[in-house]
Structures are given as C-alpha cells and as structure tokens.
C-alpha positions in Angstrom: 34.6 73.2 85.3 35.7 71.5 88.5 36.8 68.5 90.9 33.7 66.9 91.7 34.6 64.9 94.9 38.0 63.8 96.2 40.6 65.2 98.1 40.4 68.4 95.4 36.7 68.4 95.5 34.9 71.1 94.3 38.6 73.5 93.1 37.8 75.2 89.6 40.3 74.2 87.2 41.5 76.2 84.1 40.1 75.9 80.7 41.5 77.0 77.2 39.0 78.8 75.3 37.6 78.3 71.8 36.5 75.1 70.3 40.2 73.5 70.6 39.3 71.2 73.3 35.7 69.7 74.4 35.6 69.6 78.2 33.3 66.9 79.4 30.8 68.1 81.2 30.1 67.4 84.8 27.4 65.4 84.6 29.1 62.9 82.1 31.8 63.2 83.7 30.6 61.8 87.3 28.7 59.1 85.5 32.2 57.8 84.3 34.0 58.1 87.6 31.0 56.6 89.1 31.6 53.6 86.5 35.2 53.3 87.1 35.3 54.2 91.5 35.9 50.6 92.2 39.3 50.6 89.7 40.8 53.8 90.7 41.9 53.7 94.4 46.2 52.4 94.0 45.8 52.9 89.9 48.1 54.3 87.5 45.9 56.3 85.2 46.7 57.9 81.6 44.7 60.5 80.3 45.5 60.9 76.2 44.6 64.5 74.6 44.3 65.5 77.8 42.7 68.9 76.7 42.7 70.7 80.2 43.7 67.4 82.4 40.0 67.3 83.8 39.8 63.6 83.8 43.5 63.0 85.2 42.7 65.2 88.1 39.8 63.5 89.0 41.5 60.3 89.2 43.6 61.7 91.5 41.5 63.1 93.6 39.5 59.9 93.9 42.5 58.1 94.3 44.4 57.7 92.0 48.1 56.8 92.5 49.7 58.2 89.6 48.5 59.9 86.4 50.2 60.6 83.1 48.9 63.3 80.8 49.3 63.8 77.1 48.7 66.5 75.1 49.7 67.9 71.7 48.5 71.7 71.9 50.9 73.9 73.5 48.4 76.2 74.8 46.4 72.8 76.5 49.4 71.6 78.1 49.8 75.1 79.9 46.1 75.0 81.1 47.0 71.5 82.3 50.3 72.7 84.2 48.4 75.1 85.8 45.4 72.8 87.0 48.4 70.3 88.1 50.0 72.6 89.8 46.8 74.4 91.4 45.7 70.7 92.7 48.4 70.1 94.0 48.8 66.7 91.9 52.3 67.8 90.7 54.2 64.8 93.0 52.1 62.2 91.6 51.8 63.5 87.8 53.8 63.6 84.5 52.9 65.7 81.4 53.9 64.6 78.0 53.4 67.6 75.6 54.0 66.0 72.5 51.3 63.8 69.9 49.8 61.1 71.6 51.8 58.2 69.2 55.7 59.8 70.2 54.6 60.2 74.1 53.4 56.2 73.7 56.4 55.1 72.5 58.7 57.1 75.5 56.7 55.7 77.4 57.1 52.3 76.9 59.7 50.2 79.9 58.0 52.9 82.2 55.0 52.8 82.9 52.1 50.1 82.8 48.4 51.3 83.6 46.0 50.0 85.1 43.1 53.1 83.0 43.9 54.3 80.0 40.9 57.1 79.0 41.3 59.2 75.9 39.2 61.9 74.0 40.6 62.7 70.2 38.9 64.9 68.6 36.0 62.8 67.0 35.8 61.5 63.7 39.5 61.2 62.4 40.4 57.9 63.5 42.6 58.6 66.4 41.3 55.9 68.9 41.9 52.9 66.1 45.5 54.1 65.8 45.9 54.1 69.4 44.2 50.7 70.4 46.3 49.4 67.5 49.6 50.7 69.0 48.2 49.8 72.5 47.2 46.0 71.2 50.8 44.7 71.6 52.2 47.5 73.8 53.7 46.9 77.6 52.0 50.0 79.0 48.9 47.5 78.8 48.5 45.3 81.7 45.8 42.2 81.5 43.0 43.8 83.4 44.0 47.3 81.9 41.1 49.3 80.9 41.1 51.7 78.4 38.0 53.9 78.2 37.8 55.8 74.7 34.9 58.8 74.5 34.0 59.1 70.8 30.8 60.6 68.8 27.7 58.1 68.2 28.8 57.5 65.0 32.5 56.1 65.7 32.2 52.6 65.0 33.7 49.8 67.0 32.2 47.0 65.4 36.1 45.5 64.2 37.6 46.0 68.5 37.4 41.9 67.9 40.4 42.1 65.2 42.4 44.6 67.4 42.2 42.0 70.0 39.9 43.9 72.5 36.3 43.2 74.1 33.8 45.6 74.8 33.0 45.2 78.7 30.5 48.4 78.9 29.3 50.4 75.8 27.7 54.1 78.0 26.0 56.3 75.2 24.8 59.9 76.2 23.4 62.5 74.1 26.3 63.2 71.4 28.8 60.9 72.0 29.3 57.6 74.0 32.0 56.1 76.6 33.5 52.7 75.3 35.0 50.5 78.0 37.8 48.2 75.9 39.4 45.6 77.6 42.1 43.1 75.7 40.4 39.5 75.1 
C-alpha cells in the first residue's frame, strides 16, 4: 500500500494486519481521487474509520489543506500515527482515536469540511447513523461532500429522507463509492 501521486507519491505506508481493517486497493483508490481531484486542492478533508489513514494521506498529498482522522482501534490509530508521521502530514493533520459518533460531536464549532469519506465496516448500519448525525451538523458545509464506500448490498434508497442527494453512485466489484451531497 502506497501514495499514488502527490507530494508523498509513491512512500509505502503501514498497514495493520488481519482482517480488522480493509485497505482499498490502489486501483479503486485512484479512481476515487481521480473523481474528487477538482475538490481537493485548499480542502479540509475527514477521513471516518480511518483504518490505516490511506485515504487522508492521499488527500494530502494531492492537496489537501487539512485532514482529520478518526479511528476506533487502538492498534489502527498507531498504524495511522506512524503513516502521519512518515509523510510528513503531521502539521496539517489531527487524529481522533475514539468511535466515530464521540470524535463528531468534539468536533463540532471546529471544523467544517469541505469531503467527508468514510469506510465502516459493511453491513452494520454505520453510514445511516452517520449521515443522520451529519444531516443537521455544522461540520457540514453546503457543497460538502461526503463520499461513503459500502458493500453492493448497502441500500441508499431512503438518502431522500436524511436530506441528502446522490450526485455520483461508482460501483466496482464488491462494494461501491456513494457520492452524498445535502439537497
């Protein structure tokens, strides 16, 4: 696993090993960055289960001005220290290691962003609780968007009553990339 382009192009960042996390491959993961390259020069990104902090990274080195990572696992959050501090990102980054709902709520009065991605693990729910909580919260800006990567059979059929649109629905082999934006 590594920075594909950027000012950190091409380091190797750490991974935790097991099944814990999912890292997203390489190849998905330049087809989102491609998607979202316009957005991210100047943007406040937050990356939610942040796993290994792959995706906040390469925010950062494609731009990015600030990233904020969140992750529960104790043994994720050191991988993502480590890749922070071997990127050199750790001026321009925060790390929340704490569940996803207490680090939104610190949050709040702090922050606003301008991407929101997340990856919870996939079929528990976790990305309706958060667009819920995010629906009415001020880390949401107008024209935030808030990418979610879930499983093919996470349904987003009800974003409507959350108060979201889908602007871009990008399915891949397992699982999909949902590009939310509020209405």
């Amino acid at each position: 696993m590594r920075i594909i382009a950027g000012t950190a192009r091409s380091l190797p960042l750490k991974t935790i090993e097991g099944l814990e996390t999912r890292p997203t491959s390489d190849k998905i993961k330049e087809t989102l960055f491609n998607m979202l390259q316009p957005e991210l020069p100047g943007c406040y990104f937050l990356d939610l289960f942040a796993g290994s902090g792959q995706i906040g990274l390469e925010a950062l080195s494609r731009g990015a001005a600030y990233a904020v990572f969140v992750e529960n696992s104790k043994k994720a959050a050191k991988c993502i220290e480590d890749n922070i501090a071997f990127t050199k990102f750790d001026k321009v980054s925060k790390l929340y290691t704490t569940d996803v709902r207490s680090a939104l709520s610190m949050m709040e009065g702090k922050y606003q962003f301008d991407i929101i991605f997340m990856d919870p693990p996939y079929n528990h729910g976790l990305e309706k609780e958060v667009l819920a909580y995010l629906a009415d919260s001020s880390l949401v800006k107008e024209d935030t968007v808030i990418i979610t990567e879930a499983s093919l059979q996470t349904d987003f059929s009800d974003m409507d009553t959350l108060g979201y649109e889908i602007a871009r629905y990008k399915k891949y082999k397992t699982n999909a990339h949902i590009f939310l934006r509020r209405k």
